[in-house]
Structure formats: structure tokens, C-alpha cells
C-alpha positions in Angstrom: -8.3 26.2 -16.8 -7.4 26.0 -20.7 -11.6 26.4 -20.9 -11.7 29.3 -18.8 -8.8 30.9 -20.2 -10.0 30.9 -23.5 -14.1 31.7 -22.7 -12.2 35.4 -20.8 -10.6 35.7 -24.6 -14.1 35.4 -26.5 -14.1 39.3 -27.0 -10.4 39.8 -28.5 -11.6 36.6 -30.6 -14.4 38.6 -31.7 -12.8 41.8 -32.6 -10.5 39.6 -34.5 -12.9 38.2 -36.4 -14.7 41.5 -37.0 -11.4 42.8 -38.5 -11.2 40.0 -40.9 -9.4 37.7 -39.8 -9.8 33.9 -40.5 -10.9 30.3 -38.3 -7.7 28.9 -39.3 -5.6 32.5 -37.4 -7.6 32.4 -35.3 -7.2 28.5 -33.8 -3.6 29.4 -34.3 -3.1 31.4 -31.7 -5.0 29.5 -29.2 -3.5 26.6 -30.5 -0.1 28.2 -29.6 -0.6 29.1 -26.2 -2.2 25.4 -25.3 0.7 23.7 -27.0 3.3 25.7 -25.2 1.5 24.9 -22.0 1.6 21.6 -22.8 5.6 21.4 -23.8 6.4 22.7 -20.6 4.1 20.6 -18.2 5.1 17.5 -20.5 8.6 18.1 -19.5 8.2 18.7 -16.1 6.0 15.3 -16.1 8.8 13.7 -17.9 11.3 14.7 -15.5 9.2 13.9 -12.6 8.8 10.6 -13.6 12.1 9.5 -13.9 12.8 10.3 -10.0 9.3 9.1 -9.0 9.2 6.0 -11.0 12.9 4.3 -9.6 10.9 5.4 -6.1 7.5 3.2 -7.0 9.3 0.1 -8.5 11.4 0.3 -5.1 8.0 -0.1 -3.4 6.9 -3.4 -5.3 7.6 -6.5 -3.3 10.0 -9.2 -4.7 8.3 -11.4 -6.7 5.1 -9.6 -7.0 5.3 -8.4 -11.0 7.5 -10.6 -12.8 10.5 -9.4 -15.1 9.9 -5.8 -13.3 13.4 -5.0 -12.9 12.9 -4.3 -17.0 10.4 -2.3 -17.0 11.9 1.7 -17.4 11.0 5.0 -19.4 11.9 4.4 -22.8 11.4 6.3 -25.7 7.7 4.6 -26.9 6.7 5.9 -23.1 7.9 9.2 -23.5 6.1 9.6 -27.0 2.7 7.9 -25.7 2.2 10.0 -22.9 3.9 13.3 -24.9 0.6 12.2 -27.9 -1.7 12.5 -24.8 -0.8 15.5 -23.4 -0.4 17.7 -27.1 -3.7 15.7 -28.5 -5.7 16.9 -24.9 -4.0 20.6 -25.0 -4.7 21.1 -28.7 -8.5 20.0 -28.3 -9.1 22.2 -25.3 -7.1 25.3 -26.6 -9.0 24.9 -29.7 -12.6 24.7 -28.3 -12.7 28.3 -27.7 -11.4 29.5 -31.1 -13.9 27.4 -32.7 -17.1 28.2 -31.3 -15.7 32.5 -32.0 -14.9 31.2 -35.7 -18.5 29.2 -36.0 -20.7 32.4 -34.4 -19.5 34.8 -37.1 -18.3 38.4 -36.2 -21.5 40.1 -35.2 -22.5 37.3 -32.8 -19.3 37.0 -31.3 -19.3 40.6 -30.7 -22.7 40.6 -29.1 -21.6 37.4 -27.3 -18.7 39.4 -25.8 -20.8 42.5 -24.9 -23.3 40.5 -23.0 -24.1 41.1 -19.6 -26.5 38.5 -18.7 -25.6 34.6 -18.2 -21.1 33.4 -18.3 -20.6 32.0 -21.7 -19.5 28.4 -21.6 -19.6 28.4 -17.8 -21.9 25.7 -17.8 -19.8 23.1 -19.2 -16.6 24.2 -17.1 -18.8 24.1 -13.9 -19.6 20.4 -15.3 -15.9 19.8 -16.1 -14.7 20.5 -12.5 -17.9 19.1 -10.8 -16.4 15.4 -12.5 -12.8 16.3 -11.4 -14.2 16.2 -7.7 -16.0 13.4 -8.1 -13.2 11.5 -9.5 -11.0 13.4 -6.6 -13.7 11.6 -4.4 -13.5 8.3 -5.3 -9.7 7.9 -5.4 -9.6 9.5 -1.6 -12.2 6.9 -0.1 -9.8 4.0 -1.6 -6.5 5.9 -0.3 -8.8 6.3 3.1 -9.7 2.3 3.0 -6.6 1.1 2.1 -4.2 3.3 4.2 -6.5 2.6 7.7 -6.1 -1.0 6.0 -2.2 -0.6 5.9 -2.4 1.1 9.6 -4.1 -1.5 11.3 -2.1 -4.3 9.5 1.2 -2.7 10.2 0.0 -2.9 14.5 -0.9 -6.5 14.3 1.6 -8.4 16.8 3.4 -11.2 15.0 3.1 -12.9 18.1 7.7 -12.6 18.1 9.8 -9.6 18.7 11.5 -9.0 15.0 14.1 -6.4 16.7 17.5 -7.3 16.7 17.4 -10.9 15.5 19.4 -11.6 12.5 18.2 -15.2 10.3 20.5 -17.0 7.7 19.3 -19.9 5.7 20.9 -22.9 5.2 20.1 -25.7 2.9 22.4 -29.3 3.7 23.5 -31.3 0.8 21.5 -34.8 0.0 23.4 -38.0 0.2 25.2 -38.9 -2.3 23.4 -40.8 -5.0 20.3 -40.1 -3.2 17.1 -40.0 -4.9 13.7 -39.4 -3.9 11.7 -40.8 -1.8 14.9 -42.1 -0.7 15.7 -39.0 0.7 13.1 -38.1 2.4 14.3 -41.2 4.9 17.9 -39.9 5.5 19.0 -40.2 8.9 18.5 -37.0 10.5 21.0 -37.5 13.5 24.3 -35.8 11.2 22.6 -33.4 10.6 21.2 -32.1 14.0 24.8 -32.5 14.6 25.9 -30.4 12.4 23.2 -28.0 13.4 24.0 -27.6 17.2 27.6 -27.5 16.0 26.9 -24.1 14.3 24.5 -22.7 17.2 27.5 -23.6 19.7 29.9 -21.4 17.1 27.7 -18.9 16.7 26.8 -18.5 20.5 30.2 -17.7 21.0 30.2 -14.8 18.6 30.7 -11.5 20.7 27.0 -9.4 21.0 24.8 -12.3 20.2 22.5 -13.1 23.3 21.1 -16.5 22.3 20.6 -18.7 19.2 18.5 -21.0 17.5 17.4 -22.9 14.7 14.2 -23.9 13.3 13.2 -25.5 9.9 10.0 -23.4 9.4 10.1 -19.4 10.0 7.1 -17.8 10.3 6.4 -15.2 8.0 8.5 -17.5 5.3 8.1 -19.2 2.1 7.1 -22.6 3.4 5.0 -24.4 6.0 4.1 -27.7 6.9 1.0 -28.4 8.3 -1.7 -31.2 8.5 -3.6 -33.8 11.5 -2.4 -34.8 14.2 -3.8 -37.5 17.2 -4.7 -36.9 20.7 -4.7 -38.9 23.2 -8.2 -39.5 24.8 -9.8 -37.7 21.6 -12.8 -39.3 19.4 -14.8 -36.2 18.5 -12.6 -33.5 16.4 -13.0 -30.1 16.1 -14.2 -29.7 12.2 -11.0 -28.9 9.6 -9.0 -28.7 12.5 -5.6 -29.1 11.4 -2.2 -27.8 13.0 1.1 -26.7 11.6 4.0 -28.6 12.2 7.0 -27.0 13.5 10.8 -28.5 14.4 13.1 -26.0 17.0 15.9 -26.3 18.7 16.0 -25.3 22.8 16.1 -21.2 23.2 14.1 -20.5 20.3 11.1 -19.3 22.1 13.5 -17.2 24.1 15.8 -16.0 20.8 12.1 -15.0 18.5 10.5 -13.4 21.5 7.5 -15.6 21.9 6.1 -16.0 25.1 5.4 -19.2 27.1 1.9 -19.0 28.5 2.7 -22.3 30.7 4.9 -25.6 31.5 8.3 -25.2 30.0 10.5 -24.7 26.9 12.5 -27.5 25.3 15.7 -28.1 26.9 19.4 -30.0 25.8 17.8 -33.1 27.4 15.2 -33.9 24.9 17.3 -35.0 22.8 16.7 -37.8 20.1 17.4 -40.7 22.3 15.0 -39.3 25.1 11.3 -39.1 25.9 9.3 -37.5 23.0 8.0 -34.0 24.0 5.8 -31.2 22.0 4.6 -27.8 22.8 1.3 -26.2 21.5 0.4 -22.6 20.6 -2.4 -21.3 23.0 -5.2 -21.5 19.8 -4.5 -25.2 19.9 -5.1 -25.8 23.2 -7.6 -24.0 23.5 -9.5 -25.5 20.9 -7.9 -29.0 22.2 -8.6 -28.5 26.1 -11.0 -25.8 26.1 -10.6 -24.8 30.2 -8.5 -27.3 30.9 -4.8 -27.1 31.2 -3.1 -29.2 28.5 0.0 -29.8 29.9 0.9 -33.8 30.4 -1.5 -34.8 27.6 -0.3 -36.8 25.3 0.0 -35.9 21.4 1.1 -37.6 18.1 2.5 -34.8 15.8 2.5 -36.9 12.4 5.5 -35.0 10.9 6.8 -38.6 10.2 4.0 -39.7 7.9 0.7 -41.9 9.3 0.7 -40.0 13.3 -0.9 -43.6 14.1 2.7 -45.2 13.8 4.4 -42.8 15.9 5.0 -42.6 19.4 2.9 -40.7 21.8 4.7 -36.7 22.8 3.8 -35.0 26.1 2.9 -31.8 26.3 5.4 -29.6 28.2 4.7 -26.1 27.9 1.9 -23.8 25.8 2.9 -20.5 24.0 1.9 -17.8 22.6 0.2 -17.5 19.1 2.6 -16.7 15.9 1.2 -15.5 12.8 2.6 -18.4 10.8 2.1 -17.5 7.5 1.3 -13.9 6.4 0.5 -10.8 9.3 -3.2 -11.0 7.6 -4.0 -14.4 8.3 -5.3 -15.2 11.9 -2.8 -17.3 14.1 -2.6 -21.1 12.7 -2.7 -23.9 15.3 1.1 -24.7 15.8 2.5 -28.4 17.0 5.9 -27.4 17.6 8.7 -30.7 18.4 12.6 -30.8 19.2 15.3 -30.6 16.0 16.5 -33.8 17.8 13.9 -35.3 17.8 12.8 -35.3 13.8 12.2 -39.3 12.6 13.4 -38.2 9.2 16.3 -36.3 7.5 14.3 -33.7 5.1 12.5 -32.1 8.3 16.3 -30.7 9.5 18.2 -30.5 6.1 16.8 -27.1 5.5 17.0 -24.5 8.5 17.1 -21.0 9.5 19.2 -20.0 12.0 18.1 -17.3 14.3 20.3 -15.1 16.5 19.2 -12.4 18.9 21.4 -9.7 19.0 22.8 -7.1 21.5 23.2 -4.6 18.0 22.5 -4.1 15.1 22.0 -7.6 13.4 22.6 -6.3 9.9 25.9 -5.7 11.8 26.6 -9.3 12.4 26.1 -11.6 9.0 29.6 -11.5 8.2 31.0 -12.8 11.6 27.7 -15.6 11.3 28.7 -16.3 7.8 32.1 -17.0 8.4 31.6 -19.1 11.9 29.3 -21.1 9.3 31.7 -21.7 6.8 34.1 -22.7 9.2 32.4 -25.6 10.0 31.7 -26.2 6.0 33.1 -23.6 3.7 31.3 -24.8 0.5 27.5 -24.5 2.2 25.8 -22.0 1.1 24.3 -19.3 3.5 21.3 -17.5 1.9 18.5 -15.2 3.2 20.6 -13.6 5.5 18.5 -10.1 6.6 17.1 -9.4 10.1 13.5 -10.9 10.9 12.4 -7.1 11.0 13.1 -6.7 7.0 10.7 -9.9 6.8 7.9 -8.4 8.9 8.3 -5.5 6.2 8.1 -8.0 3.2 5.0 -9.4 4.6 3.6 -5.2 4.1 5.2 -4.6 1.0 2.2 -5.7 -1.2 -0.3 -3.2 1.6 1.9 -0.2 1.1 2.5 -0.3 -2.2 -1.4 -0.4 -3.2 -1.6 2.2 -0.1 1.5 4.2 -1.6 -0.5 4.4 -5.1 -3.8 5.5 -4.4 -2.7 7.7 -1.9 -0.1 9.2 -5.2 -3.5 9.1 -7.5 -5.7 10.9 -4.7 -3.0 13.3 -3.8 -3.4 14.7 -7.9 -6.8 14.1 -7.9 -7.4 16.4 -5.3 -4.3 19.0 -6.4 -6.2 19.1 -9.9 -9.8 19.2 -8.4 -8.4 22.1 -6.3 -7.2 23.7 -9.5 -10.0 23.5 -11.6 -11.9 25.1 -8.6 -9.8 27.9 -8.8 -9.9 27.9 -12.2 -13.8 28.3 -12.6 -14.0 30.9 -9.7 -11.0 33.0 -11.3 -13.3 32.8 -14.7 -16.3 33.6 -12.8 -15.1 36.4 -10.9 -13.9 37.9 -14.2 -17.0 38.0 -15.9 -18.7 39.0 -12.9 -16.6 42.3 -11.9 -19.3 44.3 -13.1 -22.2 42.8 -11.0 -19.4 42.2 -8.3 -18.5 46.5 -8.4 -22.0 47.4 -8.7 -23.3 45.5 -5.6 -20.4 47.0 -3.6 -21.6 50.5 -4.7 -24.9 49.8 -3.5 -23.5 48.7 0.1 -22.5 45.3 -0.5 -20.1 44.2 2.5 -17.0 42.6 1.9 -18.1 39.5 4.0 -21.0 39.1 1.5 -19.3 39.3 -1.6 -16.8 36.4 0.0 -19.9 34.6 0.5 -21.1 34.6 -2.9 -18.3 33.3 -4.4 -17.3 30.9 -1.7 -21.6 29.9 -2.2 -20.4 29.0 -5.9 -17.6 27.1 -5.1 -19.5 25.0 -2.4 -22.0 24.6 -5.0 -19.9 22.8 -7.9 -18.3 21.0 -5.2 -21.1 19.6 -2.9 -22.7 18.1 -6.6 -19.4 16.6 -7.3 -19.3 15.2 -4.1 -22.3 13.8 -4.4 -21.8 11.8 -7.7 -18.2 11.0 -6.0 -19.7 9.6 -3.3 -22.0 7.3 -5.0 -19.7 6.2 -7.6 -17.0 5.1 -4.3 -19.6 2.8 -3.1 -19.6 0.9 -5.9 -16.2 1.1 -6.9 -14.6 0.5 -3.9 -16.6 -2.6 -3.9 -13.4 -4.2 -5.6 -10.9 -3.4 -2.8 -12.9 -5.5 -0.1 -10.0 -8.5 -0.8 -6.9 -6.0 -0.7 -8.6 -4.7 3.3 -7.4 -6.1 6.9 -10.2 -5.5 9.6 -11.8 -2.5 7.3 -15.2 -2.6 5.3 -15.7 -1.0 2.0 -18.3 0.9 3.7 -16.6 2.5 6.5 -17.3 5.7 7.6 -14.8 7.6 8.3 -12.8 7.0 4.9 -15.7 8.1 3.5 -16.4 11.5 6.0 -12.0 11.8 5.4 -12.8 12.0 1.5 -15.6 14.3 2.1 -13.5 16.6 4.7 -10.8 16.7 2.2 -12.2 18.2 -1.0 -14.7 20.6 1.0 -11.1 22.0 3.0 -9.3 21.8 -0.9 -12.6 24.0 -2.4 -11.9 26.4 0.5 -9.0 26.8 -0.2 -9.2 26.9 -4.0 -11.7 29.8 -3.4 -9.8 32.1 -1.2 -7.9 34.1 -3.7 -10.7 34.7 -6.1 -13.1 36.2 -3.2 -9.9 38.3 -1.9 -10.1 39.3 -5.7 -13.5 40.2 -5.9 -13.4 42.2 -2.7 -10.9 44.9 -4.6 -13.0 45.3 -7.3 -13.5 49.0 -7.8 -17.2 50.0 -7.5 -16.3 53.7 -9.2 -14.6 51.3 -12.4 -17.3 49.3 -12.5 -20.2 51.9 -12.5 -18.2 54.0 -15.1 -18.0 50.8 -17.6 -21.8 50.9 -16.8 
């Protein structure tokens, strides 16, 4: 716009010039106008910034940029980007005065008097045709990634996060315990100790039902490996199964359904029958048309699943996305709290509680039923399971909430520039524009012509855009749940978009052109 504001200037810069005056007055005054342009937008960048960039660091997942929290506008920020925008102004506002200053006064005038081809329209046609294609190429990313985001944020966890609040809790080692030692503490205290705070907690006024279990999905560990089968000598290739430890109403408190058999109960306790209930992926991989119930598993969460007793299978359920909402459903072994051989599996737990409310609501009233029992533990990770599911789609919506930032100004400046060159156009054209009107020109045709020329830049910029997505967006294919770098419709979306912005951009140039005067312009003829 700098560009075209200067090339409608070429004839004052040429009477200038013709009056005597020099390259160095002359790049001043361009030079002043660019400048000022630039103070003013620099501020308003500056003060946009600070509110927008608190709102992106929000956006960034714990954990996911280290030391982030430090990272603010400080002055060597303020002073890089301030360089960028005065050096950029100052080289575009000073384009204009230089090719005046380099012509000389009598080809500058007859530059300005010219009626035949737009003086540096070229290049600005040029300038805008590689803001669209840039435009282009950030919308098909924005387009990939937010259908990406879209269909990630629908995929069922396989549990109903709403109104469940979780607290962590971590039981103390043995005294003068030390590894591997450990790992072999007797587990019976502290199942103990764990229904003890499920029976405290089930008392608590608007919780529904309780639980406990030592893996969460969606959380920061899993454990996972083989496992025996009764009856089994060929193996499904890689097939290995996470390995989960619950306590009875879990399945009912997270929400997951049971497909068949039954749900642990108080009777499988540690002292009775062992017992294990599969996720429906296992089984079906296990028993493929068969029923799986009364088979006979060993879990191996012990160690060797050849020294362990045999579990029968009492109930199938429904698949959980273990691990991230990304990652197809991992074949889950899940076993009784009670009935873990050794003391790590059930030192570490999440409790679970469904919740009539709000859940937030309730982590005081948990905490302190906790501490009751032991007021020194401490309770950590205490959020409801929904703020987890939303952890798990931090990482997608904040590349979504970027390129979708980058495309949005990308298209705002492609839009601009449009304008711009149309506005420049239109200007140098109110002669031709006047006399074709006095000849019987319609309004409707002179809308055409310049909406033609805006099309034009736009459909080559497209073009190149286009192109230059396909191989650029090449590098997103990791970042993209159940969406192609090819697809489609991001690709139609981008399209859509800058053809609706060039519209757009062009409609109050053409409304300009359809008032020029045909009497002005055949008397400046």
C-alpha cells in the first residue's frame, strides 16, 4: 500500500524535482510519512502483543516448552521487532522517491503525464500476488490442522469425563526400604488403607460412587507387557496388553461400559479366587467369535506370568484410550486392587469420584476425608477427569490456535494489498474509466473490469499458493488425526477463502470507479 501510495505521488515528485529540489528532500518526505506509519502501527503491534501473548502462552500445554513461564516482552523484543518494522517502512517509503530522484525532472514529468501503461504496477501486482500465495498456504495448514483438532476433540475416550473428580495419592515406602526391596512390600496395608478412604469418601454428601485405580488413562504412566492364556500356543504378533489394577465400581464411577459377564465385586478380594476382565480389542483379538468369559488368563503384573496363578475371565468392557485420545485403544488386562502380589502396584493411586455437581466443587471435602485418615499424605493432581481429556488437546489446539492466528493476517493483509492495488489502479485509470462511461459504458461493466483485475492477481497467487501448500504442508502429516495432507476440502476452504477476501477487497474500488465523472474526465482529455 506504501508502493501504491507513493507510485499516485510520482507527479508532485516530479514537479518537485523540476523546481529544483534535491534526492535527499525529496526521500525526506516520503521517508516521513512511511516512518510515521510505521510508529503508529509499531505501537499498536506492541500493545497488541502484550494482551495476545499472556493469551498464547495460556494455550501451551504444561510441560510442552520448557522454562516458558520466563519467556515475556522485554525490551530486546520490543527493539527487534520496532528495527523490523522502521527498516521495512523506510525501504518501501523510499522506493518511490528514488526512482523520481534517479529519472531526472524531464522524465519524471513525462512519466507523470503518461497515459499509456500504470507505472510500477507491475511489481505491486507481483507484491500482492505473493501475499496470497502466502495467505494460501497458511489457510490449507489452519484447514488440516483445525479438521485435525475437530475430529480429535469427537473421539470417545471410551469413559464419561463429566463430573468425576481424581486426586492422586502416593503412600510412603517402608522404612529403610530400598529397592528392589520395595518393589516386594506387602500390598495388603495398603489396599487397606485404600478402601478405608473410598468408604470415607463414599460418605461425602453428592458423591454417587467411588474408586481407585493405580493407572488413569489419559495419565503420565502405564504398565503394559505379555501375558499367558490358557489353551493358547499360536500368539497374535506383538500382541501385548496393558496392565491395569481397580477397585469394585470403577467401571461404573469412569463410565465405561461392560459389553458382558460382570464387574468386580467386594468378594474378590485377596484371599479369594483370582479374577481379570478384558477390554473388548483383547478379546477380540484373544477369542475372535467366541465369548471369552470363563477362560483362564495369567496377567504377569507380578513378574514371569508362568509363576502366577491362572485368573478367570469375568466380564469384557468397553475399549479406553489408554494413553493419549490419538492413539488407537490398547489391549487392557484389568485385575482387583486386592488382588495385586506386590506392594508398588497399589502404593500409587488415583482416586476417582463421580459426582452429583460440580467436582471442582468437591476437592476440599475429598482432601480433608483423606487427611483424616493420614494428615501428612500428600494429595496431588486433584482436577476433574474432564480438565485431563483437555490436557490430552492442548498440544492440537495450540498448533490449531497458531496457524489459524497466522492465516487469519495472512488473509487480513492479502485482502489489503488487494485493495491497495485496485485503489492504485483505479486512480490512474479515471481517465480511461470516465471516458468509457461517456461512450455508454454500463455501470455493471466497469464493476466487471476491475473486479476482472482483482480475480486476475488473485487466481495467479492462488495458484503458486496452492502448489507451494502441497509441499509444505507435507511437514504437518505427524501433527494430523484421521486427515491427509492432501485433503480436499482444506484445500477447496483455502481457495473459497481468498477468492470471498478478493471480493471483498474489490468492492469499494469498483463502487469508486462507477462515480467517476465522464464530463471531468473528457475535459482533462
Amino acid at each position: 500500500m506504501l508502493l501504491a501510495r507513493g507510485e499516485t505521488r510520482r507527479e508532485d515528485a516530479a514537479v518537485r524535482v523540476a523546481l529544483g529540489a534535491s534526492r535527499g528532500q525529496l526521500a525526506r518526505s516520503f521517508l516521513c510519512e512511511s516512518l510515521l506509519l510505521a510508529v503508529a502501527g509499531g505501537g499498536c503491534g506492541a500493545l497488541l502483543a502484550s494482551w495476545a501473548g499472556p493469551l498464547l502462552l495460556s494455550l501451551v500445554p504444561e510441560g510442552m516448552l520448557p522454562r516458558l513461564q520466563e519467556a515475556h516482552m522485554d525490551a530486546a523484543v520490543l527493539a527487534f521487532s520496532g528495527a523490523i518494522s522502521l527498516l521495512v517502512s523506510a525501504a518501501v517509503g523510499l522506493l518511490p522517491a528514488l526512482r523520481a530522484g534517479r529519472a531526472g525532472a524531464a522524465a519524471a514529468l513525462r512519466s507523470a503525464s503518461s497515459r499509456g501503461g500504470i507505472p510500477g504496477f507491475g511489481s505491486l501486482r507481483a507484491l500482492v500476488a505473493a501475499e496470497v500465495a502466502l495467505s494460501v498456504a497458511l489457510l490449507v495448514g489452519s484447514a488440516l490442522l483445525l479438521r485435525s483438532f475437530v475430529r480429535l476433540a469427537s473421539v470417545d475416550p471410551g469413559f464419561v469425563a463429566a463430573h468425576v473428580l481424581t486426586l492422586n495419592v502416593s503412600l510412603p515406602e517402608p522404612g529403610g526400604c530400598e529397592p528392589p526391596a520395595c518393589l516386594a512390600a506387602r500390598p495388603e496395608p495398603m489396599v487397606a488403607f485404600h478402601q478405608a478412604v473410598l468408604e470415607r469418601l463414599r460418605r461425602l454428601p453428592g458423591v454417587d460412587s467411588t474408586a481407585a485405580v493405580n493407572w488413569l488413562p489419559l495419565g503420565d504412566n502405564l504398565l503394559g507387557g505379555d501375558f499367558a492364556v490358557e489353551g493358547r500356543t499360536a500368539w497374535p504378533a506383538g500382541l501385548v496388553a496393558t496392565k491395569t489394577s481397580v477397585t469394585p465400581h470403577y467401571f461404573r464411577t469412569m463410565g465405561i461400559r461392560l459389553l458382558r459377564g460382570r464387574t468386580f465385586s467386594d468378594a474378590d478380594s485377596g484371599t479369594a479366587p483370582g479374577v481379570a476382565i478384558v477390554s473388548q480389542s483383547l478379546a477380540g483379538r484373544l477369542w475372535p467369535g467366541e465369548d471369552g468369559l470363563g477362560r483362564h488368563v495369567k496377567i504377569g503384573i507380578g513378574g514371569d506370568p508362568a509363576h502366577e496363578p491362572w485368573r478367570t475371565v469375568v466380564g469384557v468392557v468397553a475399549d479406553v484410550r489408554q494413553e493419549t485420545l490419538a492413539s488407537e485403544p490398547a489391549p487392557t488386562l484389568y485385575s482387583p486392587l486386592a488382588q495385586a502380589p506386590l506392594g508398588f502396584l497399589v502404593s500409587e493411586v488415583t482416586y476417582v469420584l463421580r459426582t452429583a455437581g460440580d467436582p471442582a466443587a468437591m476437592a476440599g471435602a475429598a482432601t480433608r476425608e483423606i487427611h483424616g485418615l493420614d494428615p501428612a499424605l500428600p494429595v496431588t493432581r486433584v482436577r476433574p477427569l474432564d480438565a485431563l481429556v483437555s490436557v490430552s488437546l492442548a498440544a492440537p489446539r495450540l498448533r490449531a490456535a497458531l496457524f489459524g492466528t497466522f492465516a487469519c493476517l495472512g488473509l487480513g493483509l492479502a485482502g489489503a494489498g488487494i485493495f491497495g492495488q485496485l485503489a492504485y489502479s483505479v486512480s490512474r485509470r479515471s481517465r480511461e474509466i470516465g471516458l468509457r462511461m461517456a461512450l455508454g459504458a454500463a455501470p455493471a461493466t466497469v464493476v466487471s473490469l476491475v473486479v476482472r483485475q482483482a480475480l486476475a492477481t488473485t487466481l495467479i497467487g492462488l495458484v503458486v499458493g496452492l502448489c507451494t501448500a502441497v509441499l509444505l504442508v507435507r511437514t504437518l502429516g505427524g501433527f494430523l488425526y484421521r486427515v491427509t495432507p492432501g485433503d480436499p476440502l482444506a484445500y477447496a476452504v483455502a481457495a473459497l477463502a481468498l477468492l470471498a477476501v478478493a471480493l471483498l477487497a474489490s468492492w469499494a474500488p469498483a463502487r469508486r470507479a462507477t462515480r467517476v465523472d465522464p464530463v471531468e474526465a473528457l475535459r482533462s482529455e
